[in-house]
C-alpha positions as CSV (number, residue, x, y, z in Angstrom):
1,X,-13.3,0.7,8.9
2,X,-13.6,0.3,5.4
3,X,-10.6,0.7,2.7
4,X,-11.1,4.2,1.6
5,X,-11.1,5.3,5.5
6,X,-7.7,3.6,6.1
7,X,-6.0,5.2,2.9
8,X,-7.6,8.2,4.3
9,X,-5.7,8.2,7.3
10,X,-2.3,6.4,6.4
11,X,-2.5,8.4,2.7
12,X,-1.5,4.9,1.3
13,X,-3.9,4.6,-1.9
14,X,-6.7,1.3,-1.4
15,X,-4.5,-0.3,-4.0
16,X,-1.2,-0.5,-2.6
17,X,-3.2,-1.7,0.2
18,X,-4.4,-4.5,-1.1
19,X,-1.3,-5.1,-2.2
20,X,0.1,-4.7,1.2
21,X,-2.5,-7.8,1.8
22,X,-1.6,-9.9,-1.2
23,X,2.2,-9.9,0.5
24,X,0.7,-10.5,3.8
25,X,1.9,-7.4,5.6
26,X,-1.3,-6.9,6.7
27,X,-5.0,-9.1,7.3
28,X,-8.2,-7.5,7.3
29,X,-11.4,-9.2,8.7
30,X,-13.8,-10.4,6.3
31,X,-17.6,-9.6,7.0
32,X,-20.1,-12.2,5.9
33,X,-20.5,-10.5,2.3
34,X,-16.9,-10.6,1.6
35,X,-15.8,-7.1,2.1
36,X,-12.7,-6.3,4.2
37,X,-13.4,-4.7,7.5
38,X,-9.8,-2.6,8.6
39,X,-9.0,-2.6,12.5
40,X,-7.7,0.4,13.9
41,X,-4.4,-1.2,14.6
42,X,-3.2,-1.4,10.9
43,X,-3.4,2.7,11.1
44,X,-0.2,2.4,12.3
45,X,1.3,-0.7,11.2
46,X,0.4,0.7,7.3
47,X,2.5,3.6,8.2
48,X,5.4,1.3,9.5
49,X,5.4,-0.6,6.3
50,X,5.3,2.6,4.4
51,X,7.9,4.0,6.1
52,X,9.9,1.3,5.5
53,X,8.7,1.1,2.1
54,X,9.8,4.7,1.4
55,X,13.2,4.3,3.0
56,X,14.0,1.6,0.0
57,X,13.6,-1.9,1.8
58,X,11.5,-4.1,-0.2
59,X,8.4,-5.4,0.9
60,X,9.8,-9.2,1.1
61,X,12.0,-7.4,4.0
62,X,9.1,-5.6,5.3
63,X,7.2,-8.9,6.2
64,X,10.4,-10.3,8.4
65,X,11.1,-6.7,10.1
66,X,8.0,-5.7,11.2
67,X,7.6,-7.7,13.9
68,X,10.8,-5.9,15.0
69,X,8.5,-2.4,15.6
70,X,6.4,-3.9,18.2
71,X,6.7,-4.5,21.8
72,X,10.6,-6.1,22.8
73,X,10.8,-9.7,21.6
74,X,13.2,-12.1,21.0
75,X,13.8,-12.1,16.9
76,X,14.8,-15.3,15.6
77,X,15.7,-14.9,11.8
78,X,15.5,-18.1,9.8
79,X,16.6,-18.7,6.0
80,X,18.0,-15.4,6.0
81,X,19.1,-14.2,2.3
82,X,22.5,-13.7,2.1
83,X,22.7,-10.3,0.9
84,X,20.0,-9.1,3.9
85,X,22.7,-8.2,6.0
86,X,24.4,-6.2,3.8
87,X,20.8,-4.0,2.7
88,X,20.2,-3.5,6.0
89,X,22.9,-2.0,7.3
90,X,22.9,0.1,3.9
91,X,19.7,1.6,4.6
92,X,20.1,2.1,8.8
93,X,23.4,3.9,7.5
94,X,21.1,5.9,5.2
95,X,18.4,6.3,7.7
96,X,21.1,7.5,9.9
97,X,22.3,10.1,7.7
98,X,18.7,11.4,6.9
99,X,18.4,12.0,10.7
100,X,21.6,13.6,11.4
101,X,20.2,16.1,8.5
102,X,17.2,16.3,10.2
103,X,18.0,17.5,13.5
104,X,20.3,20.0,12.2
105,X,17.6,21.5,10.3
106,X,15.4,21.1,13.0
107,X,17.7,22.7,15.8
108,X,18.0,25.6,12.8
109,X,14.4,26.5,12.4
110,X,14.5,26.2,16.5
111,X,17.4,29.2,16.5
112,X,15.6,31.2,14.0
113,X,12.1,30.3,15.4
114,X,13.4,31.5,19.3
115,X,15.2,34.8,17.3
116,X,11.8,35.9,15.6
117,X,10.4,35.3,19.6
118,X,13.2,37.9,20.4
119,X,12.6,40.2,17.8
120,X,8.8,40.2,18.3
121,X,9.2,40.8,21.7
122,X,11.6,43.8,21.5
123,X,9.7,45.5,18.9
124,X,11.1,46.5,15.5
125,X,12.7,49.7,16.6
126,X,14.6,48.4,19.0
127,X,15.9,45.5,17.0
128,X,17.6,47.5,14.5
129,X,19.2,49.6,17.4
130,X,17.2,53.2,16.5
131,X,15.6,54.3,19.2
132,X,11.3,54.0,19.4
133,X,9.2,57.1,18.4
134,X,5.9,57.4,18.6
């Protein structure tokens, strides 16, 4: 696929693409006349890095985690920078946090979601506890 179809479907603009490339997060084929030919794969691995990306780890980060969201593999970290550790475990604290919030919003609009079920079901008169006329 070209660029424009692979910002379609991650909505991550051609340019921060290319960027994403530049860093070597990811590596599109080259056809003959130059121009980059997308594999379906980087669909999701473009929504990895974006997701990290968005979450506030920078993309120098990006490049050694990513291997990480693949199949189970040994990791092997080498000249690791000092203050990784501590970013890190920042931001899976944060992460943490944001899903915590998350699934008590979720498990929310799931009450309210199964008492509109309820309501619907038992018909507006009853709900409010007058009796049906009609």
């Amino acid at each position: 696929m070209r660029i424009g179809e692979l910002a379609k479907m991650t909505g991550v603009a051609p340019r921060m693409l290319r960027y994403y490339e530049e860093q070597g997060l990811i590596t599109p084929r080259r056809l003959d006349n130059g121009y980059r030919v997308y594999d379906d794969y980087l669909i999701d691995r473009v929504k990895k890095i974006r997701g990290l990306i968005d979450s506030g780890i920078p993309t120098r980060i990006v490049a050694d985690i990513l291997p990480c969201l693949g199949k189970p593999q040994t990791i092997v970290v080498q000249n690791a920078d000092p203050e990784l550790h501590a970013i890190l475990a920042e931001e899976r604290d944060r992460m943490n946090e944001k899903i915590h919030f998350l699934i008590h919003n979720r498990d929310a609009i799931t009450g309210y979601l199964e008492a509109l079920e309820k309501a619907a079901a038992t018909g507006p008169a009853q709900e409010s506890g007058l009796p049906q006329t009609g």
